[in-house]
N, C-alpha and C positions, 0 to 999 in steps of 0.2 A: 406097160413097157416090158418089153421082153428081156428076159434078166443070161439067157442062155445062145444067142445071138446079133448081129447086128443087122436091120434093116432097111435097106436103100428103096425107095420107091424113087419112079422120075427125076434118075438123074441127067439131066442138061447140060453142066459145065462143059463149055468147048466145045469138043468132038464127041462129045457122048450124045445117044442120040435115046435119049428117053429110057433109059433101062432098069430094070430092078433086078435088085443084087442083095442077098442072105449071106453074112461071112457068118459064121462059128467064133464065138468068144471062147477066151479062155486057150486058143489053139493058135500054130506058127500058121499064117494063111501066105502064100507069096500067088500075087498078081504079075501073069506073063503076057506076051503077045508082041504082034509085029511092032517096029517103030512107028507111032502115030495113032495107035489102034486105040490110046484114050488111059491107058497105066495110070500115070499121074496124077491126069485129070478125075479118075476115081479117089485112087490112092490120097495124095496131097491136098488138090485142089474143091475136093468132096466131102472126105471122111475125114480130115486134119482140119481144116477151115472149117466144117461146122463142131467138132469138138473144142477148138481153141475159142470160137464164137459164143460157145454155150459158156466156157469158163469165165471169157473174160465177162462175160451178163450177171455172173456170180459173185464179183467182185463189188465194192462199195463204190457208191458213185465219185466218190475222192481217188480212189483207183483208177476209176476205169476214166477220167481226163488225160492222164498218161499216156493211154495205151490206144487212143485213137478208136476211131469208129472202124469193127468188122463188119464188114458183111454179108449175108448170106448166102452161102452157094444155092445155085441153078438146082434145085431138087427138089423135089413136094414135099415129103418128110423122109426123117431117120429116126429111127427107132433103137434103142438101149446101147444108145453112144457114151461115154465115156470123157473126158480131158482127155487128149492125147498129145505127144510127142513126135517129132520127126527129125531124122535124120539127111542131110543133103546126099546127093546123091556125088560120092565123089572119091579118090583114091585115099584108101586109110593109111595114116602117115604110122612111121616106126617108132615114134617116141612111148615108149613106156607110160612116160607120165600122162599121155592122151586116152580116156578111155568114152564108151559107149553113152556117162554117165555126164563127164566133162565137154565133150562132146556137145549134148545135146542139154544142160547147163541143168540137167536134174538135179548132180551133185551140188551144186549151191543151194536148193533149195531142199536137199535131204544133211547136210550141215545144220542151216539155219534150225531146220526142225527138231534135232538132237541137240539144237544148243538150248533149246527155249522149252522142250518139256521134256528132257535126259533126266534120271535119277545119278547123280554118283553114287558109287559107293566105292568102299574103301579097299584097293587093289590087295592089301596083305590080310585082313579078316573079315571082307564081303560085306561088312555092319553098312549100313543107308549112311551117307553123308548128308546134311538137312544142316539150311542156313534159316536163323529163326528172329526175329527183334524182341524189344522183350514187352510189348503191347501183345506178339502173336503167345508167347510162354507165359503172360499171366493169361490171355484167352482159354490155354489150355489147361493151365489149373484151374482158373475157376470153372471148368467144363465137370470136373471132379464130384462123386456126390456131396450133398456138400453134410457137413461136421467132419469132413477128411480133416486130421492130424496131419500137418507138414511140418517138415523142418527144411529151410533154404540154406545150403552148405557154399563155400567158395574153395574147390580144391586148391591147397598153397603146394600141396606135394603129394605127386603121383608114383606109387612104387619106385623109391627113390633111397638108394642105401645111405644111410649117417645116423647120428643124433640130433640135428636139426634144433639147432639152440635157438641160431637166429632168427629161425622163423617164431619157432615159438615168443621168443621175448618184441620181436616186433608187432605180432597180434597181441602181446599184453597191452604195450603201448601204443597202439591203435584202437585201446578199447574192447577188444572183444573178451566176451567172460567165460565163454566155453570152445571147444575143438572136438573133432571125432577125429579118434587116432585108432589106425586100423580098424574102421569099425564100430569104435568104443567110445563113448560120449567121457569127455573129460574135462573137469575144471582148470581154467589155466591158474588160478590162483593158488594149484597143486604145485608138486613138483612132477615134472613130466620126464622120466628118464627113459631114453629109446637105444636099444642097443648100435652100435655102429654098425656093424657089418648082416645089417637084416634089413630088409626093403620095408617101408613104411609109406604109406598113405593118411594123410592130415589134412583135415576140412576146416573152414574156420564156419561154426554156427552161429548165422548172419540174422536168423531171425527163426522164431517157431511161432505157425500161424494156426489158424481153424478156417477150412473154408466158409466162408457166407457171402454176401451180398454186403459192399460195404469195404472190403479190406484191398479192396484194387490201389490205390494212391498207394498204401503201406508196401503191399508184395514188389508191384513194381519199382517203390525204392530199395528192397531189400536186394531183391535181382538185383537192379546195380550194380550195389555195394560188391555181394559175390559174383558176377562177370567181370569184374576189376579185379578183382583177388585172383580170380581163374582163368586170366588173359581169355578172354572169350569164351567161357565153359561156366556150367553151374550145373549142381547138382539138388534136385529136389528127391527129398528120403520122405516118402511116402509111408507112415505107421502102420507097420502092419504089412506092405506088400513090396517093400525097397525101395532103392534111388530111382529115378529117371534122369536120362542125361539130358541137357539143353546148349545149344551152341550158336553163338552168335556169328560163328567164322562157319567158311570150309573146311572143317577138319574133323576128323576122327579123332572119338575121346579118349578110345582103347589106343589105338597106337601113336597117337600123337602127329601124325599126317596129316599137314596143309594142302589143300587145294584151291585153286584160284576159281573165280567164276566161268562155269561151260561157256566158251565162246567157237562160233563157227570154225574159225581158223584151227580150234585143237582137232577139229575132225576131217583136218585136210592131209590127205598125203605130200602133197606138194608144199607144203607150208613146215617149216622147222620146228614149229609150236606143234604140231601133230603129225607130223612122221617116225615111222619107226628109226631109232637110231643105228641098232644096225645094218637096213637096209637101205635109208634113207629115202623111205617112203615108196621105195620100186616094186617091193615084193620080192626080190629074188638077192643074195646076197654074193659076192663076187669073194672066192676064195682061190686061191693059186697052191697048186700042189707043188709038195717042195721038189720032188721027185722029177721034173721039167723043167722045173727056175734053174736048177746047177747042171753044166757038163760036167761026171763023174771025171773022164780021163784029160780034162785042161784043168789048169791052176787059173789064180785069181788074177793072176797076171794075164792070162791069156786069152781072158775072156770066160770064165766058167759060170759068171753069174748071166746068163743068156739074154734078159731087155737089158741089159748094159752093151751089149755086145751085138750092133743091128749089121749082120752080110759081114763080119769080119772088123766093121769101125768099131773101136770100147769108146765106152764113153769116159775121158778122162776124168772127170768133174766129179761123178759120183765112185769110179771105183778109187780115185784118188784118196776118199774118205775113208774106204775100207781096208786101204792099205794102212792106212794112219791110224785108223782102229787095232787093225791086226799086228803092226809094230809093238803098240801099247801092249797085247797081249800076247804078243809072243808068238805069232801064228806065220806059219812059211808061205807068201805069197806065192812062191815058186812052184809050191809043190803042186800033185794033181789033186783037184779036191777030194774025189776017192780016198787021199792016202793020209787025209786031215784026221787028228783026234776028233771021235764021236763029238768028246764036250766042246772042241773049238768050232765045227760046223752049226754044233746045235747054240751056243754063243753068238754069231755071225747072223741066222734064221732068227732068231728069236727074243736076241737084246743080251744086253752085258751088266744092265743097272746102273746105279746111282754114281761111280765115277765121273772125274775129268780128270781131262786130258789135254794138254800143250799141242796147239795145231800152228805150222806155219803159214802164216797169209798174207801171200805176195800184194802189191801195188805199183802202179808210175813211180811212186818217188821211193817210196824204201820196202822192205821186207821187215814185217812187226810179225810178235809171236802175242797169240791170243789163246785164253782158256777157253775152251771150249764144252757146255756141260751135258754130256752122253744120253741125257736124257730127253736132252731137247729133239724137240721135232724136225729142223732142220739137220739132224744128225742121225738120223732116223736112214736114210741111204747109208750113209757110213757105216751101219750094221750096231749103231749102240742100243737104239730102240727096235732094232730087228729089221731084216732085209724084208721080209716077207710083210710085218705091217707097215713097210713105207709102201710097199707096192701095191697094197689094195686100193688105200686112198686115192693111188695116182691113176688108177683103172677108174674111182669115180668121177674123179674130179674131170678128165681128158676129154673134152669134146671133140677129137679129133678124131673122123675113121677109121685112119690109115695108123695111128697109138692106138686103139681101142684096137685093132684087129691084129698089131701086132702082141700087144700086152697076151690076147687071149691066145696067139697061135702059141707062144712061149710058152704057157700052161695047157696048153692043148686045147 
């Protein structure tokens, strides 16, 4: 099989008229010619159909009932073909979210594949994440040489500032007769005093074993006992060479970080469970200079905040709120924004915090006053949570071309 290009002997389909063709692997090849002159019919109908042919042959006969009988294109042979992929031949649409991968549905099968043999590990100290049962952690100690010294610990408390009375007295009364404190193998039958304001580390010693043949029933209930003590964590202190850590969850032992099981969807962009949150899965993130959003020489009143302001209409509704904001703090709707204090501009931009504030809110039947709390999202125009982060949101959120191209022409 030729491992360095692709070989067509006698291809037939359609309009082809017996031909042999050597493409270069590894390299962009593009097929041109008149309309009719047989493109496709190589391209698609040749080199795509007997590569999809050979895969789907590859597949287990429970598969391949799904997937209908291929069959064989018009050609003698092919030589160092490949699975391959295609794309229709058609106009590429503007949606960000459509790509080369989705498209042509790679990307669900390159998901699938990171979800089923991905390693996690742990985003703030890189350690392997590993979910274990505790049939596969006694497999791995008894893999051990064996007369290996163990001791099975159940961390009760991890680098954790106090004196820890309670813990202590509720492993008296739950029977255990020793603890490792910091370290340090201790009788509870002692008295145990631990400073308050220093971090400490306490293991409850669940059992100390000798490898051999024979002590599997025992370890395995000892595991228990300590994966209950260590909400899904145990530690095995191996004599002589340290702990090893074991974990029945997704989680890092060191930082204490949960994760859930790899599933497809975390590795989708389009999907909430695996898009990035600031960009929301687009790749590019939409930021508005303040420098555009405000007319220096008009007031608030007049229009100065510029998507409030579409050909000369304000939009009552939202500047209405920023008057209501600006009342509160004292700020001159009149004036030209240029002539605003630094800290009230950059207040207005950027948010005001945790106040409220008394807003009138008209109706048909009466006029009621309602608090209103600054922080909230739909206050967010109003200038309490910032002008500038109500406006990003509404640039993602807008499906509409004619708001998506005004939002950007206001920022430039």
């Amino acid at each position: 099989m030729s491992k360095d290009k692709i070989v067509i002997r006698g291809a037939r389909e359609h309009n082809l008229k017996n031909i042999d063709v050597e493409i270069p692997r590894d390299k962009l090849v593009v097929v041109t010619g008149l309309s009719g002159s047989g493109k496709s019919s190589l391209a698609f109908d040749t080199i795509y159909a007997e590569g999809q042919r050979r895969y789907v042959e590859s597949l287990s006969a429970y598969a391949r009932q799904f997937l209908g009988q291929m069959n064989k294109p018009d050609v003698d042979y092919i030589e160092g073909l490949s699975p391959a992929i295609s794309i229709d031949q058609k106009a590429a649409g503007r949606n960000p979210r459509s790509t080369v991968a989705t498209v042509t549905e790679v990307y669900d099968y390159m998901r699938l594949l990171y979800a089923r043999i991905g390693v996690p590990h742990c985003p703030e100290c890189g350690r392997e994440i590993t979910q274990q049962s505790v049939d596969q952690i006694v497999d791995r100690i008894m893999d051990m040489p064996e007369a290996t010294r163990i001791q099975v610990l159940g961390p009760v408390v991890r680098g954790k500032k106090g004196e820890h009375k309670k813990v202590l007295d509720d492993l008296r009364r739950d029977g255990f007769a020793r603890v490792r404190v910091n370290g340090e193998a201790r009788e509870l039958t002692d008295q145990i005093d631990l400073e308050r304001y220093k971090t400490h580390s306490i293991e409850a010693i669940v059992d100390r074993l000798i490898v051999r043949p024979g002590i599997q029933r025992r370890l395995a209930d000892s595991l228990e006992t300590a994966l209950k003590l260590g909400g899904g964590l145990v530690l095995v202190d191996v004599v002589g060479s340290g702990d090893i850590v074991f974990s029945e969850t997704l989680a890092c032992p060191d930082c204490g970080l949960s994760f859930g099981e790899l599933q497809p969807r975390l590795f989708s962009f389009n999907s909430p469970y695996g898009a990035c949150p600031a960009c929301s899965g687009l790749g590019v993130s939409i930021e508005f200079d303040p420098e555009l959003i405000f007319d220096a020489g008009r007031s608030i009143d007049d229009g100065a905040v510029l998507p409030y302001n579409r050909n000369g209409v304000i939009a009552d509704f939202y500047v209405g709120r920023i008057r209501e904001v600006s009342r509160v703090k004292g700020i001159d709707t009149t004036a030209p924004w240029s002539s605003l204090p630094e800290c009230a501009r950059e207040m207005l931009k950027h948010g005001c915090g945790e106040e409220r504030r008394a807003a009138k809110a008209g109706s048909a039947r009466r006029d009621s006053w309602r608090e209103i709390h600054c922080r909230s999202h739909l206050d967010v125009h109003g200038g309490c949570s910032g002008l500038l982060r109500g406006l990003q949101p509404a640039a993602y959120r807008t499906r509409n071309a004619h708001s998506q191209a005004s939002l950007e022409g206001n920022s430039g």
